[in-house]
N, C-alpha and C positions, 0 to 999 in steps of 0.2 A: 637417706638418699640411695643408697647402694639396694636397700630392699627393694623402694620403687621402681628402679633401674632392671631386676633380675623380674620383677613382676610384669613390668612390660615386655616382657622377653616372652615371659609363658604364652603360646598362641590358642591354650586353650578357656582361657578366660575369654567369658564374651564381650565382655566392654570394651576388650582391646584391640578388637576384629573390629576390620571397617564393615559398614553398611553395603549392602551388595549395588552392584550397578543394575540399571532397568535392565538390560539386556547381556549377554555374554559377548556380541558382537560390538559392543562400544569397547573393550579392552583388548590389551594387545598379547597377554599373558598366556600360556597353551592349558594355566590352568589356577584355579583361583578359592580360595578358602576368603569366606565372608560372610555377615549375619542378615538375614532378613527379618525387619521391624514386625511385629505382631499385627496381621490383617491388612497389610500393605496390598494395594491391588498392583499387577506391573503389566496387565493388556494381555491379548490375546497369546496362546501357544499352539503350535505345531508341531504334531508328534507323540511320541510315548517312550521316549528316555529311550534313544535320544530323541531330541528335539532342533528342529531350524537353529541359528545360532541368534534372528532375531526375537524367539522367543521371551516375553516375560520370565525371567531368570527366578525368582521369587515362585510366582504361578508356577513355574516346570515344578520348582522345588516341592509344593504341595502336591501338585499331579502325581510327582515321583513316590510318594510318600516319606520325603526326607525331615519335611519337618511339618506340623500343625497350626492351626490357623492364629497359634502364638506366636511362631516366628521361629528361627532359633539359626543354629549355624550352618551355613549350605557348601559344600563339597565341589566343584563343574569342571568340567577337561574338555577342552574342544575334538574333536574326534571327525571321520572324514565323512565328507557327505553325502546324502543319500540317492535313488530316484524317487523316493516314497517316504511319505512321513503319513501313518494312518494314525487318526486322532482316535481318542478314545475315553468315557468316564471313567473317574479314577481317585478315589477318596474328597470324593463330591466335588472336581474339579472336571471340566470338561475342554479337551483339546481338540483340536479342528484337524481336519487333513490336511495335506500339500502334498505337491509332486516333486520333483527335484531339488534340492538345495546345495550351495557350495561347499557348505561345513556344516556340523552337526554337536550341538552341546550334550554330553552326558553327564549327570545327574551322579555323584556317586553317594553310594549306599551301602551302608554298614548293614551287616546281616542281623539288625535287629529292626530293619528299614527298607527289607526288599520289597516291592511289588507283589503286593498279592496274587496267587494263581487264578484266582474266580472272579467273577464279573464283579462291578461296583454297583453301589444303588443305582437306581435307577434315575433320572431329573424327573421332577413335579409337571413337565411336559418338553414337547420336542421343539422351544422356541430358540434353544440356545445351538439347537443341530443344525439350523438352518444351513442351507449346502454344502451338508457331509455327505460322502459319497461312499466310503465303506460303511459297512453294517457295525450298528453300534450293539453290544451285547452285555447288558444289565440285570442285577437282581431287581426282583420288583417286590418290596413287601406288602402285607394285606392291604388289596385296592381302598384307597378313601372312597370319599363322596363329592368330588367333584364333577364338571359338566363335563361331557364329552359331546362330540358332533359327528357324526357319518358314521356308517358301519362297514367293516372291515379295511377302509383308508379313511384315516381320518385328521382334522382338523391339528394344525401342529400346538396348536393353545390347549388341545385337549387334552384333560390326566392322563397321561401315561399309564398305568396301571390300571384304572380304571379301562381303558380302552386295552388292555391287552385281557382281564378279565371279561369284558364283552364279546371279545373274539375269540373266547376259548381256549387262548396259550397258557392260563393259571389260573386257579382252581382259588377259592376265599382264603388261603393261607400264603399268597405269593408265590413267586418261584422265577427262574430264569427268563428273561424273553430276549430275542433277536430282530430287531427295528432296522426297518431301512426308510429313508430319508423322502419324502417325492416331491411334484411342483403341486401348480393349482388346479381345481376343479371348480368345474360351473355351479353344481350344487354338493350337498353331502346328505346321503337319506338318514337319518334317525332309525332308530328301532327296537325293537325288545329283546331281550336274547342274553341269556345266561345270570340271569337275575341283574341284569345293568338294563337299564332303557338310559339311549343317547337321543338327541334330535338333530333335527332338520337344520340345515344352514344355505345360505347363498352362496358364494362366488368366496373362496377362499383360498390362500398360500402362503405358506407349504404346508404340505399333509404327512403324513407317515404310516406305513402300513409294517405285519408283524409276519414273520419266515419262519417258519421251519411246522411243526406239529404239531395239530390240537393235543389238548388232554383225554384221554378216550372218554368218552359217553358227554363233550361238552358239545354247545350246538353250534356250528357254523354255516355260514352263509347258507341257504336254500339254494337246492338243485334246480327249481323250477320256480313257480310265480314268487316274487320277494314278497314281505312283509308290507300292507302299508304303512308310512311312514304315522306317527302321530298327530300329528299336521300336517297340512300342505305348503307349508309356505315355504321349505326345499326347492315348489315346481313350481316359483314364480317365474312367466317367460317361457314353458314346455309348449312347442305344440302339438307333439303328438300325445297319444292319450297314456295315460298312466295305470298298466293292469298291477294290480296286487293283492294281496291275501288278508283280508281282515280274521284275524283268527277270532274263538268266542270270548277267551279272555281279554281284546283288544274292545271288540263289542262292549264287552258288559263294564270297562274301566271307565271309572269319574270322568268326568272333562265337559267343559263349556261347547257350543255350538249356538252360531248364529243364522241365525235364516231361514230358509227353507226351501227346499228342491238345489236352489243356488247358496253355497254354504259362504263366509268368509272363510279365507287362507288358511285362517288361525283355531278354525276348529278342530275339534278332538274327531280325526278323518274317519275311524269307525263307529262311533256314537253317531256321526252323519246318516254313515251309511243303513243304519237302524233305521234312525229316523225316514230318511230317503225309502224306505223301501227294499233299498236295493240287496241287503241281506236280511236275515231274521239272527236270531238272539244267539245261534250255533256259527256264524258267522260264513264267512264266503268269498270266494272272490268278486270282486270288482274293477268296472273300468271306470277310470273315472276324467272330465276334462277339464282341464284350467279356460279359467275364464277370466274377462278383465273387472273393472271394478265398476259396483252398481252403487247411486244415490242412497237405498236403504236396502236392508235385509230383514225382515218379516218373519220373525218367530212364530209357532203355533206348535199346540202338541198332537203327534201323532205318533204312531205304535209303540205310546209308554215312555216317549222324550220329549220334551219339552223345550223345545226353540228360544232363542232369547232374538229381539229386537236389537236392529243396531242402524247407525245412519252411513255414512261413505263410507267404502273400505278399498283400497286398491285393488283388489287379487279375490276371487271368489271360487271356486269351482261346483260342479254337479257331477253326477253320475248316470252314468249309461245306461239305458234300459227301463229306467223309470218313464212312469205315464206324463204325456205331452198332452197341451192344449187344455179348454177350459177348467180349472178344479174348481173344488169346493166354495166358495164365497169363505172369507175368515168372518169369528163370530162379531168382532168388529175393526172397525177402518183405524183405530191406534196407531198401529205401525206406519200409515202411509201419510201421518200428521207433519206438514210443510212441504207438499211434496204437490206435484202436479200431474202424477198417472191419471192412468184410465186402466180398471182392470174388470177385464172380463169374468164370470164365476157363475157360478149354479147354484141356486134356492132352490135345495129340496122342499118338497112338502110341511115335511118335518121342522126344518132349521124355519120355515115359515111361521109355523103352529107353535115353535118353543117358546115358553116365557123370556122376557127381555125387554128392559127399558129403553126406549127413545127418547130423545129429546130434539124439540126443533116439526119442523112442519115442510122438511124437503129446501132447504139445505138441512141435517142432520148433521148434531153431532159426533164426532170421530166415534165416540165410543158406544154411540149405539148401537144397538142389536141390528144386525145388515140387512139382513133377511126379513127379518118382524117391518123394519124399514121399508124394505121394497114392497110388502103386502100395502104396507099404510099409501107407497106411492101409489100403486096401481100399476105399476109394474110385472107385478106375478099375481096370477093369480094364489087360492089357495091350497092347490096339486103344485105348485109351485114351478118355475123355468130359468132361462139361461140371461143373466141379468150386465150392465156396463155402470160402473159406479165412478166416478170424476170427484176428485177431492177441491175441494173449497179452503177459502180463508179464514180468518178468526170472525166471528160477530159478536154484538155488544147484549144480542138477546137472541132467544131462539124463541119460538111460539108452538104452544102445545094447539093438538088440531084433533079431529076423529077423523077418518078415513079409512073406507074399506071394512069398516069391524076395528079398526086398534086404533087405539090412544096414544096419544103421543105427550109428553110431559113439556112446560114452561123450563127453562133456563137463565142463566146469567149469561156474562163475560164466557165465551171460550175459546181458546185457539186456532181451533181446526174442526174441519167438517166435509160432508159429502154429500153426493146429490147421485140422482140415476140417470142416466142418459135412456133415449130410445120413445119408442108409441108404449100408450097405456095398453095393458092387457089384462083384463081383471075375470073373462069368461074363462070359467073352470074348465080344464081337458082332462084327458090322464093325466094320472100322478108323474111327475117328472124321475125319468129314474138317474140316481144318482152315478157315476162312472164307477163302476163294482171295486176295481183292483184300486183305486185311487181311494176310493171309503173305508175298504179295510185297512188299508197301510193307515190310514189318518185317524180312523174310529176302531175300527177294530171288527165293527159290524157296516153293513149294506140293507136296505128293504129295494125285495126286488118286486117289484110290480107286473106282473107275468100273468098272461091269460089262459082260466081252466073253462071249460065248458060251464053254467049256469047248474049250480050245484052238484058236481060232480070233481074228480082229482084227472081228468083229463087232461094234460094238455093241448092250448090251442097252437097252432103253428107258429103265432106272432109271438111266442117264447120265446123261439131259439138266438134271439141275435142276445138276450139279457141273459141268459143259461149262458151261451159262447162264451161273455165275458167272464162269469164264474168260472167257469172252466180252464179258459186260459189265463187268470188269476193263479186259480191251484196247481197248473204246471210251470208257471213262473217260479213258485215257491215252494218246494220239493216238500217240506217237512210243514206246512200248512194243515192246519185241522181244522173244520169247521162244526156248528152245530145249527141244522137247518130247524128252523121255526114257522110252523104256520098258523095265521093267520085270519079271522074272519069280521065283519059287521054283526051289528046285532039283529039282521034280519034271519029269524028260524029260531031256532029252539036252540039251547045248548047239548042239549042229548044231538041234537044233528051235527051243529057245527062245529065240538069238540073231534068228534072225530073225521068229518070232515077237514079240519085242518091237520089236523096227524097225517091224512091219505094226501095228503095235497103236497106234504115238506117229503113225504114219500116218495111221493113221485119226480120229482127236483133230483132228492138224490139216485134214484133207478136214472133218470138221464144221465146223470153227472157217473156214474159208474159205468155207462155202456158207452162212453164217451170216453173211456181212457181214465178216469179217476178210481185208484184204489179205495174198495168201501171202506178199509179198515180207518179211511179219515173223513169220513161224516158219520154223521148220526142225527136223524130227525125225530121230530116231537110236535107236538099240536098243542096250541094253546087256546082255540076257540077264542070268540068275542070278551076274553077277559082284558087285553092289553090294548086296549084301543091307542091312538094316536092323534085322532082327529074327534070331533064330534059324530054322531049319526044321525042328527038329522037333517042334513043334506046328501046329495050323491057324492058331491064332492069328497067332504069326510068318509062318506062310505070306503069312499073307492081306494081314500088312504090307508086307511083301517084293513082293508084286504088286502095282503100284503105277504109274501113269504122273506122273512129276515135269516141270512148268513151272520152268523157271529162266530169270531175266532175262540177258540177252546186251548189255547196255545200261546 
């Protein structure tokens, strides 16, 4: 009995230390020795030793680095109070700010237990800083791979690290950074930059942004146009337009895109912009406008991407600059299956004359060939013209028919279908010419249907508005190259009209060079009556067949 008596005495066993109180404020003592339980939570703190005197007593103690998240015996003296208690991370404990308090609890600490001199890790992100008001200053070890949102203020959910490596305050091995706390923003742009690509966000709070100085040679913010974002869906609700930088490696990155001309939100915004036209493969700046949401969006491929179909989407945008009003006719009506448009389009010659199955006798189905369609309507002739197609409902049979010269095939059950609006037009004119800058962006080539004098590389005057367009084609798009081709019927000899097409793509490019076009981006060539397109035994085909073709080299 006398042992146990003298072992109760010892204060430095811990079993005989009482359990610490939640707070230092619940007691009445100036100072207090007690054990805190292993992994006890005791609420929030304020300060950095000292702390408020409502703080978690236990929590300071970890803050403090008195004891580990095993527990053990804590040391506290009330002490007098502050104007200022600035919180701070601190052996992966984080304490909060406040401004005045009446008393102030200190922490003591054996000098194998003081406070380290240098910052603490960092937190996995800024959700626990939420309205801190001093600047919080953290080691950051090598960034993970978590998501980040906005660039250079960003998303308070986003990695920490990872967003201080985006911004160029640390380098792939970690180091110090200095975070200051902010509210919300309407959007947060994404972007690529320093081997981190973050994205796009809507309407977010709190954010946090990074003080003091990049690493030398890291990349920060652009002095001039920013970056486009990866997507658009950052500028859902913009109304003014959006200028940005598609650089060539944002151009040439993987990513989905739907539509066309009008993209959804969510596409990859420089793979659009390819697509669109509106840059080439070295990429560019662009403006671009938000738009609201369309019933469907209408894949097709043009300059080397490939569109994907899609049905309702809220949020859409285009791009500036690109050609307006009737395009191409698509090779068929697929995309507009359950839908109830009317879309205007142009049957070249060509898209007329191309191989492609029908089915149906007007209504047609979806996935007929459009154009080959419209000949069988009687709608274009075979020069081809400018057509209005109206989408139908399912039928239980379609009926094969002849018309015009094409065939058209029997069917079952199908969904969906199309028909042409307008008067029949089946007398042959000139060849319809296609809209030059809208063919290249979409094919990659154009046939310009241009008048020379009757066996000669002359031009006649009624050229100049189908050269115009070439021309302001190639100053739309700086780094454009073409190679001019020309073209004849099989009337005359090949000894004649080989070289008469060489002098004729000739002469296309002497306009286009005294016109402002540097030669060093054409080059022409003659191909004579080898490549026909049409038949020759009519005028009609003749006159398709003579033809000087622009194809990209590029």
């Amino acid at each position: 009995m006398r042992l146990l008596a003298i072992l109760l005495l010892l204060p430095g066993l811990a079993w005989a230390q009482p359990n610490c109180p939640s707070r230092f404020m619940d007691q009445q003592a100036e100072s207090l020795e007690c054990r805190c339980a292993p992994g006890a939570p005791d609420g929030p703190i304020w300060g950095s030793n000292p702390y408020t005197t409502d703080s978690g007593l236990c929590t300071a103690a970890r803050h403090a680095g008195a004891i580990g998240a095993e527990g053990g015996t804590v040391q506290a003296k009330r002490a007098p109070g502050l104007a200022s208690y600035p919180g701070r991370l601190q052996h992966g404990v984080v304490s909060a700010d406040y401004g005045a308090w009446p008393q102030s609890m200190q922490i003591v600490l054996s000098a194998a237990t003081q406070a380290p001199a240098g910052p603490q890790a960092c937190p996995r992100n800024a959700l626990e800083l939420r309205g801190r008001v001093e600047p919080l200053i953290c080691q950051c070890a090598a960034p993970g791979d978590g998501s980040v949102w906005g660039s250079d203020t960003y998303t308070a959910d986003s990695d920490l690290c990872r967003a201080a490596r985006h911004a160029g305050f640390i380098g792939p091995q970690g180091g110090p950074v200095t975070l200051n706390m902010g509210g919300a923003l309407e959007r947060f742009r994404g972007s690529r930059r320093n081997d981190v690509a973050t994205s796009d966000f809507g309407a977010y709070g709190p954010s946090f942004t990074f003080q003091g100085t990049r690493l030398a040679g890291a990349e920060g913010p652009p002095s001039g146009v920013v970056p486009c974002g990866d997507t658009m869906q950052g500028e859902h609700g913009a109304t003014e337009p959006v200028r940005c930088l598609c650089s060539a490696e944002a151009v040439g990155r993987a990513g989905n895109v739907w539509g066309s001309d009008a993209y959804t939100s969510d596409s990859a915004t420089c793979r659009a912009a390819l697509h669109a036209g509106a840059v080439r493969r070295e990429g560019g700046e662009v403006v671009i406008r938000m738009l609201g949401g369309l019933p469907r969006y209408v894949g097709i491929t043009r300059n080397g991407i490939a569109t994907q179909n899609y049905g309702p989407w809220g949020h859409s945008f285009r791009f500036d600059g690109t050609s307006t009003g009737p395009q191409l006719c698509p090779d068929n009506m697929t995309a507009f299956a359950g839908g109830q448009e009317q879309l205007d389009c142009i049957c070249t010659g060509e898209a007329v004359l191309r191989t492609g199955v029908i089915w149906g006798s007007g209504p047609y189905t979806a996935d007929s060939a459009t154009c080959r369609a419209a000949r069988h309507a009687g709608v274009v002739p075979v020069t081809g013209g400018q057509v209005r197609v109206a989408m139908t409902g399912a039928a239980a049979r379609w009926q094969a028919s002849m018309g015009n010269g094409v065939q058209t095939s029997d069917f079952g059950q199908y969904p969906a279908g199309f028909r042409f609006e307008g008067a029949q037009n089946v007398a042959a004119g000139a060849p319809v010419q296609a809209p030059v800058a809208d063919s290249l962006r979409r094919t990659g080539k154009v046939s310009l249907y241009i008048n020379f004098r009757t066996g000669s590389a002359d031009l006649n005057v009624a050229a100049a508005p189908v050269l115009t367009q070439l021309r302001d084609a190639l100053r739309e798009e700086p780094g454009l190259r073409l190679r001019i081709l020309g073209h004849t019927d099989n009337q005359g000899t090949p000894a004649i009209n080989g070289p008469l097409s060489q002098r004729r793509a000739a002469a296309v490019v002497a306009w286009l060079t005294q016109n402002g076009v540097a030669a060093n981006r054409l080059v022409s060539e003659g191909r004579g009556p080898s490549q026909p397109i049409a038949e020759n035994g009519s005028e009609a085909g003749r006159s398709l067949n003579r033809r000087v073709e622009a194809e990209r080299t590029n």
